[in-house]
C-alpha positions, 0 to 999 in steps of 0.5 A, spaced: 500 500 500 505 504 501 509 503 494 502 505 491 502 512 495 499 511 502 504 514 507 502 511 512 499 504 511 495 499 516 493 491 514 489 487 520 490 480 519 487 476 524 492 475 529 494 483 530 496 488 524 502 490 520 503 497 519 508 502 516 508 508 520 512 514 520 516 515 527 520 521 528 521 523 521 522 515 519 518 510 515 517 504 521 515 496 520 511 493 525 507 487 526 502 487 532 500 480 534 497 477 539 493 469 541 487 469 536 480 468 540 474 464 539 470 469 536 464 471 538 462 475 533 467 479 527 463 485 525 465 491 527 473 488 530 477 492 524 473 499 526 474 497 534 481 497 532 481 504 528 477 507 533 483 504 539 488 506 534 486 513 532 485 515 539 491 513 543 494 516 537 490 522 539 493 521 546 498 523 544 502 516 545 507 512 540 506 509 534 508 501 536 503 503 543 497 506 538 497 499 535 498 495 540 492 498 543 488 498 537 489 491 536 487 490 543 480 493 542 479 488 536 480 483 539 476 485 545 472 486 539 471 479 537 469 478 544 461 479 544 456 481 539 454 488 537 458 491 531 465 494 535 463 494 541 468 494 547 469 494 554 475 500 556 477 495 562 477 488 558 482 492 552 487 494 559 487 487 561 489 485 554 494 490 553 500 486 556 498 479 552 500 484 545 506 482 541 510 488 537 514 487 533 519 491 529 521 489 522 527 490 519 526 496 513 525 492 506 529 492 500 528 497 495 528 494 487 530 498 483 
C-alpha cells in the first residue's frame, strides 16, 4: 500500500496488524500480534481497532503503543456481539498479552 502512495499504511490480519508508520521523521515496520480468540462475533473488530488506534494516537502516545492498543480493542472486539463494541477495562487487561514487533526496513528494487 505504501509503494502505491499511502504514507502511512495499516493491514489487520487476524492475529494483530502490520503497519508502516512514520516515527520521528522515519518510515517504521511493525507487526502487532497477539493469541487469536474464539470469536464471538467479527463485525465491527477492524473499526474497534481504528477507533483504539486513532485515539491513543490522539493521546498523544507512540506509534508501536497506538497499535498495540488498537489491536487490543479488536480483539476485545471479537469478544461479544454488537458491531465494535468494547469494554475500556477488558482492552487494559489485554494490553500486556500484545506482541510488537519491529521489522527490519525492506529492500528497495530498483
Amino acid at each position: 500500500m505504501v509503494a502505491l502512495g499511502a504514507v502511512e499504511a495499516i493491514m489487520t490480519v487476524p492475529d494483530g496488524c502490520f503497519a508502516s508508520v512514520i516515527f520521528d521523521g522515519e518510515t517504521v515496520l511493525h507487526r502487532v500480534r497477539i493469541e487469536p480468540r474464539e470469536a464471538v462475533a467479527t463485525v465491527g473488530a477492524g473499526d474497534a481497532f481504528l477507533a483504539g488506534y486513532i485515539a491513543a494516537r490522539y493521546g498523544a502516545k507512540p506509534p508501536a503503543e497506538c497499535l498495540r492498543y488498537g489491536v487490543a480493542c479488536g480483539a476485545e472486539s471479537v469478544q461479544r456481539l454488537g458491531a465494535g463494541l468494547v469494554d475500556p477495562q477488558k482492552v487494559e487487561r489485554l494490553l500486556p498479552e500484545v506482541e510488537v514487533e519491529r521489522l527490519p526496513a525492506p529492500v528497495e528494487v530498483p
